[in-house]
C-alpha positions as CSV (number, residue, x, y, z in Angstrom):
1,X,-7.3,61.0,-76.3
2,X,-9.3,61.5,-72.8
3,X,-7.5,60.6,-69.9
4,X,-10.6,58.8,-68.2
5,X,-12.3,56.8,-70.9
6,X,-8.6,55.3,-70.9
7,X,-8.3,55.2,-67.2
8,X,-11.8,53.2,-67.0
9,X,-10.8,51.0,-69.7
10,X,-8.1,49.9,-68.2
11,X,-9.6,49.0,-65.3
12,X,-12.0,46.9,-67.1
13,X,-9.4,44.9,-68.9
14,X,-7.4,44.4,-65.1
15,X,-10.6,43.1,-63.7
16,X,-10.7,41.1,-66.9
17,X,-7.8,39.7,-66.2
18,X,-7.7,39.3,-62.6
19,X,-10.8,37.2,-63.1
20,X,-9.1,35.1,-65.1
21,X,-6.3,34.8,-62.8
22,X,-8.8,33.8,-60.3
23,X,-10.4,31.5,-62.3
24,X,-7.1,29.5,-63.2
25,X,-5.9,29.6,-60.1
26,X,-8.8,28.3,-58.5
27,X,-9.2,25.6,-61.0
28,X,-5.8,24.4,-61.2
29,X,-5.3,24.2,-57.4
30,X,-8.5,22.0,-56.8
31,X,-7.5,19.8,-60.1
32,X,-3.7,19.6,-59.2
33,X,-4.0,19.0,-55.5
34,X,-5.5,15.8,-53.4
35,X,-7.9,16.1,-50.8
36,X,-8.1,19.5,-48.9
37,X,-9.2,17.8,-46.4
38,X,-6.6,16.0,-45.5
39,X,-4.4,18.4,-46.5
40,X,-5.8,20.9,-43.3
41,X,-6.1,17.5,-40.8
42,X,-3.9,15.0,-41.2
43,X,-4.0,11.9,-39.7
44,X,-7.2,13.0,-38.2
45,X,-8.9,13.0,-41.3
46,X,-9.0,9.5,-41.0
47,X,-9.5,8.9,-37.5
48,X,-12.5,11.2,-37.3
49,X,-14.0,11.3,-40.3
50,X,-16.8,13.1,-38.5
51,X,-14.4,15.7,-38.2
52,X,-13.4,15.5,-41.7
53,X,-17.0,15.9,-43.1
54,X,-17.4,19.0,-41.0
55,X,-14.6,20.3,-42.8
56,X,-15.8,19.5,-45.9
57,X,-19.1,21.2,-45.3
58,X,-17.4,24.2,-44.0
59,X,-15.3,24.8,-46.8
60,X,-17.8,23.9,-49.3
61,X,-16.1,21.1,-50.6
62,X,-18.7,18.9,-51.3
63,X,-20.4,21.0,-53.4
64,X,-19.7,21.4,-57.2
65,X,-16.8,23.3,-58.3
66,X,-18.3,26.4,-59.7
67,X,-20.2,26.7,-56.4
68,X,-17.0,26.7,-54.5
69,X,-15.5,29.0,-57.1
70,X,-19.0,31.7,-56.4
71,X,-18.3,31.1,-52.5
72,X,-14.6,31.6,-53.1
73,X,-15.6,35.0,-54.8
74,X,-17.8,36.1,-52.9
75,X,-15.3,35.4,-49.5
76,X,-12.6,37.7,-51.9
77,X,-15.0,40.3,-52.2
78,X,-15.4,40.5,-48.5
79,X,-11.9,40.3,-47.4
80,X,-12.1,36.4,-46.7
81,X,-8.8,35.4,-48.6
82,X,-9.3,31.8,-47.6
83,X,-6.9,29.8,-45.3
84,X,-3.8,29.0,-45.8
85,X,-3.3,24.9,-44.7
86,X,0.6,25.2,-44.7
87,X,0.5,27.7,-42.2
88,X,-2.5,26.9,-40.7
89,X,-4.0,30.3,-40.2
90,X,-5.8,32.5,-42.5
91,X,-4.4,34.1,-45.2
92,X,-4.5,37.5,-44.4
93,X,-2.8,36.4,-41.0
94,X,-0.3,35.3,-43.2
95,X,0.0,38.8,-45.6
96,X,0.0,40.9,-42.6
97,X,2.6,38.3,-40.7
98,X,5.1,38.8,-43.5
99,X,4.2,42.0,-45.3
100,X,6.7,44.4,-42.9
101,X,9.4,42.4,-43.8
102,X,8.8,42.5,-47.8
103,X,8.0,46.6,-47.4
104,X,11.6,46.7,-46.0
105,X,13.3,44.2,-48.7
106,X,11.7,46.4,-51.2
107,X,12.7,49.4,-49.5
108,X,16.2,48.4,-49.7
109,X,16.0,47.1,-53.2
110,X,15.0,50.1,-54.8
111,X,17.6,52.1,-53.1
112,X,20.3,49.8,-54.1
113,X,19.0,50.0,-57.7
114,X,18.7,53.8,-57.8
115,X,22.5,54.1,-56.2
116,X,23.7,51.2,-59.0
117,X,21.2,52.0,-61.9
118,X,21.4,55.5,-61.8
119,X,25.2,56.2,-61.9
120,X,25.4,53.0,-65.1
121,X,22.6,54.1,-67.0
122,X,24.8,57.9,-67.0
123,X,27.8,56.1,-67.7
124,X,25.9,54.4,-70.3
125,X,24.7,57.5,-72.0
126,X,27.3,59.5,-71.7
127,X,29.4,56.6,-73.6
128,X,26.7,55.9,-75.8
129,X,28.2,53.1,-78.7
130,X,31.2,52.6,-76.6
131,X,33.2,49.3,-74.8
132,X,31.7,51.1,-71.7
133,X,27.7,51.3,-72.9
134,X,28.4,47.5,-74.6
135,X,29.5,46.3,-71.1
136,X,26.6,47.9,-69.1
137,X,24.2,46.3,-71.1
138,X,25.9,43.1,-71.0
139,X,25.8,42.8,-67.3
140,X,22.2,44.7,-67.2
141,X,20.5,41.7,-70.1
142,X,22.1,39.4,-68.0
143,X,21.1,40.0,-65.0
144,X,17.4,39.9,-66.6
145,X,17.9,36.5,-67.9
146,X,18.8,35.3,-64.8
147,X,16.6,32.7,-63.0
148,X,15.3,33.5,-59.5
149,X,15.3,31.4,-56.4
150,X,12.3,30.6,-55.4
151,X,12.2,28.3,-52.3
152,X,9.8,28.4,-49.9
């Protein structure tokens, strides 16, 4: 098989499915969530809703959805990640705010699995069929089943 008719396949189908990603993402967070608008403002949206429709016009909110989904796109494809309301900053702020501190969590994950993981997975073979092996996997499936904790 050639390497890059594989390689550029691949790539299609992860564009494929980022897309899709993108597209239910999108959709969901406009259906599920109330007005954006209020959301970013406040209180003020009410008190000025002058304010408000400014808002709404600069965020394209007024406009049907798969406009807002092309302007989203297009705003992705430039670099514009949108804005994150919680925060209240753009979103690449936000990445770049946070990302030294996940690059170090990572760094230090993946060495404490390569000094853990290593050493079991030799045990593991080396007692391959045994109490030993039986145990290891025990604790290693479990540990996969496992629910994360996810607050924000």
């Amino acid at each position: 098989m050639r390497l890059l008719p594989f390689i550029l396949r691949r790539l299609g189908f992860a564009l494929f499915v980022l897309l899709g990603v993108m597209v239910t993402t999108f959709t969901l967070s406009r259906l599920i969530s109330s007005n954006p608008v209020v959301a970013m403002l406040g209180r003020a949206a009410s008190m000025h809703p002058e304010l408000a429709a400014e808002y709404a016009s600069k965020f394209h909110l007024n406009d049907p959805m798969y406009v807002q989904f092309w302007y989203y796109l297009v705003g992705v494809l430039h670099g514009d990640l949108g804005y994150a309301v919680i925060r209240g900053k753009p979103v690449a702020d936000a990445i770049a705010e946070t990302l030294p501190f996940t690059l170090q969590i990572l760094f230090f994950a993946v060495l404490i699995m390569l000094a853990i993981g290593i050493p079991l997975g030799v045990v593991a073979a080396r007692y391959h069929h045994k109490a030993a092996d039986y145990g290891i996997r025990a604790v290693s499936y479990t540990h996969l089943t496992l629910p994360t904790n996810r607050e924000v």
